[in-house]
C-alpha positions as CSV (number, residue, x, y, z in Angstrom):
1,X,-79.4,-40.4,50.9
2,X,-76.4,-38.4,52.3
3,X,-75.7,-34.8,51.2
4,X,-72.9,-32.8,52.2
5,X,-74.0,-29.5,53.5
6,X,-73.5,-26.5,50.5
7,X,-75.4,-23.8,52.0
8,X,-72.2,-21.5,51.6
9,X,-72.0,-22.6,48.1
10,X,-73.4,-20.8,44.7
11,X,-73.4,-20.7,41.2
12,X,-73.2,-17.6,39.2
13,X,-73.9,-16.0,35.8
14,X,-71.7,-13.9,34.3
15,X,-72.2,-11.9,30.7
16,X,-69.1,-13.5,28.7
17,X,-69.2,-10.3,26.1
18,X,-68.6,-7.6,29.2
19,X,-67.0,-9.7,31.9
20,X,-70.5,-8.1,33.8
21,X,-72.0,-9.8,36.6
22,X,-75.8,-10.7,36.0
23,X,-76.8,-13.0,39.2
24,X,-75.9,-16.3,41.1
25,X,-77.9,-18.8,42.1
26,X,-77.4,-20.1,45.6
27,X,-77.2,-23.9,45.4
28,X,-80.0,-26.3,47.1
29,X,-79.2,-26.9,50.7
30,X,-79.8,-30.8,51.8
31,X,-83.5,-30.1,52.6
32,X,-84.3,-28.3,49.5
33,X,-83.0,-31.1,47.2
34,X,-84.7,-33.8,49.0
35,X,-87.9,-31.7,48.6
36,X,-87.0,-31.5,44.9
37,X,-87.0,-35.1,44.8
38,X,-90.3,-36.0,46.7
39,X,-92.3,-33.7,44.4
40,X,-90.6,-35.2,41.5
41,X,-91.0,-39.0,42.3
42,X,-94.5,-38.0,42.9
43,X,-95.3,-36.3,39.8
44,X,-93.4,-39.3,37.7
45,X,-96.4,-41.0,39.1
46,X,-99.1,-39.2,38.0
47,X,-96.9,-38.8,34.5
48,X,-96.4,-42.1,33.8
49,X,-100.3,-43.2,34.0
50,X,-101.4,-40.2,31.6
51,X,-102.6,-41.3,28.7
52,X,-101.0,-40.8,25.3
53,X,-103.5,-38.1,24.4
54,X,-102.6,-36.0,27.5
55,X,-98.8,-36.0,26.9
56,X,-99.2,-35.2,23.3
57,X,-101.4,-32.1,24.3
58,X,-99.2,-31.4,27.0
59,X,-96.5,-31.3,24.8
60,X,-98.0,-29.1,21.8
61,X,-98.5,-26.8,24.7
62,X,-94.8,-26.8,25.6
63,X,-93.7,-26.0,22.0
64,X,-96.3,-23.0,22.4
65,X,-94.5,-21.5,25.2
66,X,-91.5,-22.2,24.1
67,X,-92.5,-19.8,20.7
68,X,-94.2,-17.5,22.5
69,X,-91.1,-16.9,25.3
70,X,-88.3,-16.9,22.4
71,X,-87.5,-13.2,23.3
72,X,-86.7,-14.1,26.8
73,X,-85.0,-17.7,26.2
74,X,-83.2,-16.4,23.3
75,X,-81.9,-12.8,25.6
76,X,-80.8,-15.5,28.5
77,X,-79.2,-17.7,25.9
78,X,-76.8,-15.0,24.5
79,X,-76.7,-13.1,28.2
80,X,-75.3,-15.9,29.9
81,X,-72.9,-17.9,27.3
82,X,-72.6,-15.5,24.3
83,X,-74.5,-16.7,21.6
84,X,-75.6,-14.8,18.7
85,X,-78.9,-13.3,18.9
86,X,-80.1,-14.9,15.7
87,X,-78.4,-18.3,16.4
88,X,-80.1,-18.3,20.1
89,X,-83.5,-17.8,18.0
90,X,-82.7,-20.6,16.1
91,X,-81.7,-22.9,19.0
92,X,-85.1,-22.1,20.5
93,X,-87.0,-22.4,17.7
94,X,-85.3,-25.8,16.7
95,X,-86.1,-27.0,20.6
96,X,-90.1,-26.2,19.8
97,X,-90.0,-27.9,16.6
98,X,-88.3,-31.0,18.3
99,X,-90.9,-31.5,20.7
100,X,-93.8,-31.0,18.2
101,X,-92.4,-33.7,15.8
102,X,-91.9,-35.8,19.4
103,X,-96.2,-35.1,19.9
104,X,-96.2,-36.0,16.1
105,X,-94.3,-39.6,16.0
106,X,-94.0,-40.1,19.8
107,X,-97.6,-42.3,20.0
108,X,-96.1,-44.7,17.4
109,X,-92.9,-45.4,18.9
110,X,-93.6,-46.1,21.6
111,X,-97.6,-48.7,20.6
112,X,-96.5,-51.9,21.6
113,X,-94.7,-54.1,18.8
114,X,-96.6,-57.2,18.5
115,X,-94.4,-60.4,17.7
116,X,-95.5,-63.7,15.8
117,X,-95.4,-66.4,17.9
118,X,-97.2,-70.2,17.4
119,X,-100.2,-70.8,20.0
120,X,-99.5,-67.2,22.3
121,X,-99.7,-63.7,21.5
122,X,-97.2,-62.0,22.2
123,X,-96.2,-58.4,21.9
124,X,-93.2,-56.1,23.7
125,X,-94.5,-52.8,26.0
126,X,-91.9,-49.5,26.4
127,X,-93.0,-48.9,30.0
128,X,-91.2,-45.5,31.4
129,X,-88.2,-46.2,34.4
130,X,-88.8,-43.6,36.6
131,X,-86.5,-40.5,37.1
132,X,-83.7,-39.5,34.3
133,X,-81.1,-37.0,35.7
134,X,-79.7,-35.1,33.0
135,X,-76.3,-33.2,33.4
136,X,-76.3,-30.6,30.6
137,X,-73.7,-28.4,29.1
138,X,-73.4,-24.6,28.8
139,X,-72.8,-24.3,25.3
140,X,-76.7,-25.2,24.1
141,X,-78.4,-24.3,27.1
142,X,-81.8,-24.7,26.0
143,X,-81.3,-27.3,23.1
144,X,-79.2,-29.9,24.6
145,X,-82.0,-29.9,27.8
146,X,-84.8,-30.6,24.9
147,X,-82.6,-32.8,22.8
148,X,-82.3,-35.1,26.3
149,X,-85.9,-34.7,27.9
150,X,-88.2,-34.4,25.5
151,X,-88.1,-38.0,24.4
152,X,-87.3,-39.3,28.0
153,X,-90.0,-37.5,29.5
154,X,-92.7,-38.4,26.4
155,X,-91.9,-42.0,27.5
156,X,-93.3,-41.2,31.1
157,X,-90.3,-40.4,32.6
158,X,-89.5,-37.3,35.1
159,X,-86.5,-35.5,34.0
160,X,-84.0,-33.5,37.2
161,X,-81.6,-31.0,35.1
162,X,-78.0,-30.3,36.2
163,X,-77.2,-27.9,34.4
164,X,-73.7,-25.8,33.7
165,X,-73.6,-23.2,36.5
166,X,-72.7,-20.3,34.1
167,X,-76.4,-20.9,32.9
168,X,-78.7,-21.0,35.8
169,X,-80.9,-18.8,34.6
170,X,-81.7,-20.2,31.3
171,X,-81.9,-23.6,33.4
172,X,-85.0,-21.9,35.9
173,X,-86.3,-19.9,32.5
174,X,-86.6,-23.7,31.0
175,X,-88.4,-25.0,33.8
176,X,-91.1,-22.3,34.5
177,X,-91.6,-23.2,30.1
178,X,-92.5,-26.4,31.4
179,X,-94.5,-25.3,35.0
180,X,-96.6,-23.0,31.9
181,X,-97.3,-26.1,29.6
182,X,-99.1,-27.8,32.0
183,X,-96.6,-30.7,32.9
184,X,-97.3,-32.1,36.3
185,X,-95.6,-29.8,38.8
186,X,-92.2,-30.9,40.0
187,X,-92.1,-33.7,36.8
188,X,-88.8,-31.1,35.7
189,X,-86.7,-29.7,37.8
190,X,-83.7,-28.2,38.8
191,X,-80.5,-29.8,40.5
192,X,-78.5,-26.7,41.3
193,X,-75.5,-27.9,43.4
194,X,-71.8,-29.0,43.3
195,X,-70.0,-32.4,42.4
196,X,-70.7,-34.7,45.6
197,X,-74.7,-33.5,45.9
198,X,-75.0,-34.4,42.0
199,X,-73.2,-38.0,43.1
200,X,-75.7,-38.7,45.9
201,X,-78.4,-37.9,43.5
202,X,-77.3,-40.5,41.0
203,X,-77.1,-42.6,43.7
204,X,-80.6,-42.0,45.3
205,X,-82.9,-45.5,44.7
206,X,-85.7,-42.1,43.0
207,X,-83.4,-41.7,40.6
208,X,-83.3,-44.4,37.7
209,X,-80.8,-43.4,35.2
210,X,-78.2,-40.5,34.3
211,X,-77.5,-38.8,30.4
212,X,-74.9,-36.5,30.0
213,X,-73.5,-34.3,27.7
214,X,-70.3,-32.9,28.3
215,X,-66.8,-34.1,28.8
216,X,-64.9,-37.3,28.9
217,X,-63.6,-36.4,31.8
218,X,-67.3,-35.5,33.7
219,X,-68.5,-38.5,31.4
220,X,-66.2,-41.1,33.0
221,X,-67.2,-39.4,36.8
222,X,-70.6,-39.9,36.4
223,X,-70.9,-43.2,34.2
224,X,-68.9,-44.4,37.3
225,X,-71.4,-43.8,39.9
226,X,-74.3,-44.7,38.3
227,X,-72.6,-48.0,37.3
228,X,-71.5,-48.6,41.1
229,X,-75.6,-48.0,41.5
230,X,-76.3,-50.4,38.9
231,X,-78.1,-47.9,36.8
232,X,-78.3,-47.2,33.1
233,X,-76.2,-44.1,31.7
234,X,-76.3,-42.1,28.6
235,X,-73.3,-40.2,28.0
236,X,-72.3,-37.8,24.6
237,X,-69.1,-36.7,25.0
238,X,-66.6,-34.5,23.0
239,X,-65.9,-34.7,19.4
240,X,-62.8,-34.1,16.7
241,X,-64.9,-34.2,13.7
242,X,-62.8,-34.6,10.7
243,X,-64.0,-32.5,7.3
244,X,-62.8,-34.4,4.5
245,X,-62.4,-32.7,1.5
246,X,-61.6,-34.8,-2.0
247,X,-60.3,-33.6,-5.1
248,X,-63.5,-34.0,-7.0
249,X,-65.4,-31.9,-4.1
250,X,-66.9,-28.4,-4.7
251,X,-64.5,-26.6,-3.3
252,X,-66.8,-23.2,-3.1
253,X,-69.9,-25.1,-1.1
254,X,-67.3,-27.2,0.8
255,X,-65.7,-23.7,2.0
256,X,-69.1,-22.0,2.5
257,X,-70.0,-25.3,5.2
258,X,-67.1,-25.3,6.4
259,X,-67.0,-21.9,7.5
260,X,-70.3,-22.8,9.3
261,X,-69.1,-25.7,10.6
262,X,-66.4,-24.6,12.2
263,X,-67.0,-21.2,13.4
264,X,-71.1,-21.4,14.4
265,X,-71.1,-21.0,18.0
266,X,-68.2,-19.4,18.0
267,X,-67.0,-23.0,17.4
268,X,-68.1,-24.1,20.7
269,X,-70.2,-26.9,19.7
270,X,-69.4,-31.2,20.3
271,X,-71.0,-31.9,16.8
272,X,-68.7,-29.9,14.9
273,X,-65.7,-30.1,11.9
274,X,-62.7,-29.7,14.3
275,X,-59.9,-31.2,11.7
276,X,-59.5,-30.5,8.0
277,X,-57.9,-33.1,5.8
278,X,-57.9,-31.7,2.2
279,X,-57.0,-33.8,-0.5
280,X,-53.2,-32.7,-2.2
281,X,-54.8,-31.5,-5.4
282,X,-57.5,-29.1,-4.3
283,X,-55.9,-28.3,-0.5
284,X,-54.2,-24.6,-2.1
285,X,-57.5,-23.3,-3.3
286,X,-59.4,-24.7,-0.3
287,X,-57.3,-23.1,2.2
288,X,-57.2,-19.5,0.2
289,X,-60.9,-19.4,-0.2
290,X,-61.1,-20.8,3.3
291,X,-58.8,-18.1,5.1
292,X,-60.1,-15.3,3.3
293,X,-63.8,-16.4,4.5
294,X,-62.9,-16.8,7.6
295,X,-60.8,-13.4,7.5
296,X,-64.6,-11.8,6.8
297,X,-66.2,-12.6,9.8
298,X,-67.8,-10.2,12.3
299,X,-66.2,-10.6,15.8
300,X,-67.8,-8.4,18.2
301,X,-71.5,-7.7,20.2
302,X,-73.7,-10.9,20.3
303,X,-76.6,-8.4,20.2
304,X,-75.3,-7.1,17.3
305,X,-77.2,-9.0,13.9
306,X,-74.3,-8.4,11.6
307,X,-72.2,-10.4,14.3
308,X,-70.9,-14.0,13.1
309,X,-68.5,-14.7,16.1
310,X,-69.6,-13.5,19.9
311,X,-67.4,-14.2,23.0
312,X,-66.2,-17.7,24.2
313,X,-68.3,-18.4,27.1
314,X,-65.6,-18.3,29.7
315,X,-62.2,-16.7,30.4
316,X,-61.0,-20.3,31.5
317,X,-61.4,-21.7,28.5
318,X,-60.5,-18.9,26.3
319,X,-57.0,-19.4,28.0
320,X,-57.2,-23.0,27.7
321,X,-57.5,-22.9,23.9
322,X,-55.4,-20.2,23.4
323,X,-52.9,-22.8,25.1
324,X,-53.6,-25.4,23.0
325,X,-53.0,-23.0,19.7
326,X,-49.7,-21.9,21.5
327,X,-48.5,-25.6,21.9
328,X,-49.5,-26.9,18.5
329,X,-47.4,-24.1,16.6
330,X,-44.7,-24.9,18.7
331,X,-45.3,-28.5,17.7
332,X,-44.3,-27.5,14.2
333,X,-48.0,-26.3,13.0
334,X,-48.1,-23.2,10.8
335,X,-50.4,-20.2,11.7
336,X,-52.4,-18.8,9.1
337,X,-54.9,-16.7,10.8
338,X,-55.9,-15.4,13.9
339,X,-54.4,-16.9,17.1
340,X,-54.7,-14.4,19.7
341,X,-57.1,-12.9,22.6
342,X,-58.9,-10.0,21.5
343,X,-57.9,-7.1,24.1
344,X,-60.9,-5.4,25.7
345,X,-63.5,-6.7,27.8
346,X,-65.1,-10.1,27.1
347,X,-63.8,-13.1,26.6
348,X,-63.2,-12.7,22.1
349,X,-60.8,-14.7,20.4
350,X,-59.9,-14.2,16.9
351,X,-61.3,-16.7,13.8
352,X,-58.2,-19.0,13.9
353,X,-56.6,-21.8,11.3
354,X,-53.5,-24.0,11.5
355,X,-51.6,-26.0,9.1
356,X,-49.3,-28.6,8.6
357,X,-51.5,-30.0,12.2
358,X,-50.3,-33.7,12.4
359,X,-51.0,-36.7,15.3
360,X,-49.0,-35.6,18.3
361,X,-50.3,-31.8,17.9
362,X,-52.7,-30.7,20.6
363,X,-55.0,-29.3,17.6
364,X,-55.3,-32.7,16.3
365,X,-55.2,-34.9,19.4
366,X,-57.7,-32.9,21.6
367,X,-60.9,-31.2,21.2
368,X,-60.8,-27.7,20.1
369,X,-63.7,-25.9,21.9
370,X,-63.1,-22.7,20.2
371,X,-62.7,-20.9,16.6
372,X,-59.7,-22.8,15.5
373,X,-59.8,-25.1,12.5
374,X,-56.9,-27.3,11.8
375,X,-55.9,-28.2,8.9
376,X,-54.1,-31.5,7.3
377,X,-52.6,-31.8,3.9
378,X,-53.2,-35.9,2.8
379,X,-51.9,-37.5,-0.3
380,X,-54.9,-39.6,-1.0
381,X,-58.5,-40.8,0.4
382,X,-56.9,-44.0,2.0
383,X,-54.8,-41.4,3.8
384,X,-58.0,-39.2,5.2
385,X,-59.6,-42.1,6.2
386,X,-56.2,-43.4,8.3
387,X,-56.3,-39.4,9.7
388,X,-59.7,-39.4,10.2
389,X,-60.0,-42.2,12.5
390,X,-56.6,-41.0,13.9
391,X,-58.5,-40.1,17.0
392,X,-60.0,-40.9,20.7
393,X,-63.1,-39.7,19.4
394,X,-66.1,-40.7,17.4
395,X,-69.0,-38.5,17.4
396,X,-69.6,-37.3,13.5
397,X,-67.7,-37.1,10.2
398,X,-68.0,-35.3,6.8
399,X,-67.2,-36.0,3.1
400,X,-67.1,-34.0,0.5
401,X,-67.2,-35.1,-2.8
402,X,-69.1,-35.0,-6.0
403,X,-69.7,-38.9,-5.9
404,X,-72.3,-39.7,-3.6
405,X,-71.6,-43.9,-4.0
406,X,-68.0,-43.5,-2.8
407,X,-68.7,-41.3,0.1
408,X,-71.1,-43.6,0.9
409,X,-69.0,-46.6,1.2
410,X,-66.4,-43.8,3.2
411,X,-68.7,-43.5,5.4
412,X,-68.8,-47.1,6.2
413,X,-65.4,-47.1,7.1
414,X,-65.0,-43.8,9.4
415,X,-65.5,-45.0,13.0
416,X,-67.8,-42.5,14.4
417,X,-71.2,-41.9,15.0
418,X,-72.7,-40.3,11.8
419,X,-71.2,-38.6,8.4
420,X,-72.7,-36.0,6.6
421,X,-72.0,-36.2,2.9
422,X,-71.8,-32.5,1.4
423,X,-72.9,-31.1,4.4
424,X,-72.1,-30.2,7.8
425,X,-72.7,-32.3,11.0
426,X,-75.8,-31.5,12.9
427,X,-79.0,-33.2,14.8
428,X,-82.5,-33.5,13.9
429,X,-85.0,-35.3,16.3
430,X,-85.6,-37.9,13.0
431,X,-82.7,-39.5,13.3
432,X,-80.3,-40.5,16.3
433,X,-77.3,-38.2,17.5
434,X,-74.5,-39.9,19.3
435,X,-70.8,-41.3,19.1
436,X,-68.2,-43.8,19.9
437,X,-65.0,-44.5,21.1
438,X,-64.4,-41.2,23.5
439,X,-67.4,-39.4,22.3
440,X,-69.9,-41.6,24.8
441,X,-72.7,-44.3,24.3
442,X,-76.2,-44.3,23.4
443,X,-78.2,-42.4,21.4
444,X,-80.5,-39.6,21.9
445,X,-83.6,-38.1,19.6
446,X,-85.5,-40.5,16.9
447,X,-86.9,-44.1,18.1
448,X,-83.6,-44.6,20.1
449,X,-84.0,-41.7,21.9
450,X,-87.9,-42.3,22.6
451,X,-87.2,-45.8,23.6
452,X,-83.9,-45.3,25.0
453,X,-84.9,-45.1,29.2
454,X,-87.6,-47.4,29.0
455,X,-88.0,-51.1,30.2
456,X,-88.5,-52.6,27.0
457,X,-91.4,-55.8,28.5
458,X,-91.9,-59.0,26.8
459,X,-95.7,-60.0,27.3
460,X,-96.4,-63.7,26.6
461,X,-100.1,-64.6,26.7
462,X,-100.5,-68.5,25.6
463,X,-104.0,-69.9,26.0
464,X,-105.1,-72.4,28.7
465,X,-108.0,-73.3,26.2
């Protein structure tokens, strides 16, 4: 493997709410990464003969640590990116309950399936692959890592992190979590280095396969070398959920999710209503209720528990969504609230909703990773579903409506990965999270997830008697 020398190179964590430096990371030099990668293949080894019972204690240990280091994930969390305090507790504690149901249901997803077949028996293995390299995003720092892993590695796989460099430290906090659980040393570890290392590492025969969430540009880079290496690749890309609201909806609950749709994470999230198409009827009382909600939100200290919105993780893309509010009002969009940097240290932008956002406008064309909602006015529900699927991407939908049959044959018709009925998009390790179109391939969490990198191995037996 060839690795271009980064010695001079580093990444580094700054506090998004102060602008206040907190530490970099110098990246791995040449030696160091293929030292990473020695005691990695060799503890995929001793992984992928333990038996079932060991990895399912193994991993009711991790979900311990993970609970009992929640004060420290949780500070690193918000530290580092800006997340709320209570929603970095959350994001923890939904990573620890993820791997417990994994140690729950992971034994019988992955038994072998036995097949009926005259005069042999017959029955199909999920053996592990090897090595997974996972390149993570900022924005869930310790979620999106679990979400990813924890059914790869159940399956007997190691698992190397890239993560975003803004969150090294929740990236090293994550793997000493696993180094306390009792995993074999090395199994997951850190990649901490720039583009062309993380290529060669795809590339590397060690490595068997590559997920990554993140953007479509990084998605296209990196499905590209690991097809040139003839290797498998997961990739969940960005998202411009639509939040379709009928005239039969409740409008109160639909406001109340949407708020929480759009504004969690200080909107920073893939998974998440991006685009508002409101039925004609209902769309005045809907948007007053809506702007006045979002009005009430608590900008300020992530610390803070009365805070709804913290900082936007960086000052880069602060700027680049401001730009992208700036161009789609001068597109012909309407401003309704918000639409400004917050002066002062920290990286704030104001709770922020357009209207009169059509196809052409950069609020309804790209992804909005930020607190901007954009809204669009349609005359009917063949004309949300035409908006809707208005878009490169595919990742999740919502419907709201008081008739569950109908959104249920909407649903069949939105082209994206999965719609939430009278609800808000979001991921639970029951069910499969992924998109289509520009949002990526694959699926992560559930059965796909579990069986998802392994080598799925038809055994024929036919008797000689």
């Amino acid at each position: 493997m060839t690795i271009t020398p980064i010695s001079t190179h580093k990444a580094t964590s700054r506090n998004p709410s102060t602008g206040d430096f907190i530490a970099d990371y110098p990246f791995q030099t040449p030696d160091q990464v293929e030292q990473m990668l020695q005691r990695n293949t060799a503890a995929f080894r001793q992984w992928r003969d333990a038996s079932v019972d060991e990895r399912v204690a193994t991993y009711r240990r991790f979900a311990s640590v993970l609970r009992s280091e929640s004060d420290t994930l949780a500070g690193l969390i918000t530290a580092e990116m800006g997340k709320t305090i209570g929603e970095a507790r959350a994001e923890v504690e939904k990573s620890a309950s993820a791997i417990e149901w994994i140690a729950e249901n992971g034994p019988a997803l992955l038994a072998d399936e036995h097949v009926e077949v005259d005069d042999a028996d017959v029955y199909v293995s999920y053996l592990p692959i090897g090595t997974v390299l996972g390149v993570m995003p900022w924005n869930l720092p310790i979620w999106q890592v679990i979400r990813a892993a924890g059914p790869i590695m159940f399956s007997g796989n190691g698992f190397i992190l890239k993560h975003a460099p803004n969150v090294m430290g929740s990236a090293y906090a994550l793997q000493a979590a696993y180094e306390a659980a009792g995993f074999p040393e090395g199994l997951f570890a850190n990649l901490n280095a720039d583009n062309d290392t993380t290529a060669g590492v795809i590339e590397d025969p060690r490595v068997a396969a590559v997920t990554l969430t993140g953007s479509t540009r990084a998605g296209s880079a990196v499905a590209g070398t690991a097809g040139r290496a003839l290797k498998k690749s997961l990739l969940e890309l960005g998202g411009s959920d639509a939040f379709i609201v009928l005239a039969d909806a409740d409008i109160d609950a639909a406001v109340e999710a949407g708020i929480k749709a759009r504004f969690s994470n200080t909107g920073q999230v893939c998974l998440a209503a991006k685009r508002f198409l409101l039925e004609e009827p209902i769309a005045e009382e809907f948007l007053s209720k809506f702007v006045a909600a979002a009005r009430a939100l608590t900008v300020g200290d992530p610390l803070d528990p009365s805070t709804f919105l913290g900082p936007m993780a960086r000052a880069d893309l602060r700027d680049e969504l401001h730009g992208q509010v700036q161009r789609t009002i001068d597109a012909g969009a309407t401003l309704l609230l918000g639409g400004h940097k917050i002066d002062g240290p920290g990286n704030f932008y104001e709770p922020t909703i357009l209207t009169g956002v059509t196809p052409g406008m950069a609020a309804f064309d790209e992804e909005t990773f930020g607190p901007v909602a954009a809204v669009t006015v349609v005359d009917d529900l063949e004309h949300a579903i035409a908006l809707a699927n208005t878009s490169d991407y595919g990742l999740s939908g919502n419907v709201w409506t008081n008739d569950i049959a109908k959104a249920q044959q909407i649903a069949r018709r939105l082209e994206t990965g999965g719609v939430f009925i009278n609800g808000f998009s979001a991921s639970n390790p029951r069910v499969p999270v992924g998109g289509v179109k520009n949002s990526g391939y694959g699926r992560e969490l559930s059965h796909f997830g579990i069986r998802e990198f392994t080598n799925a191995q038809t055994v024929w037996a036919t008797s000689t008697k």
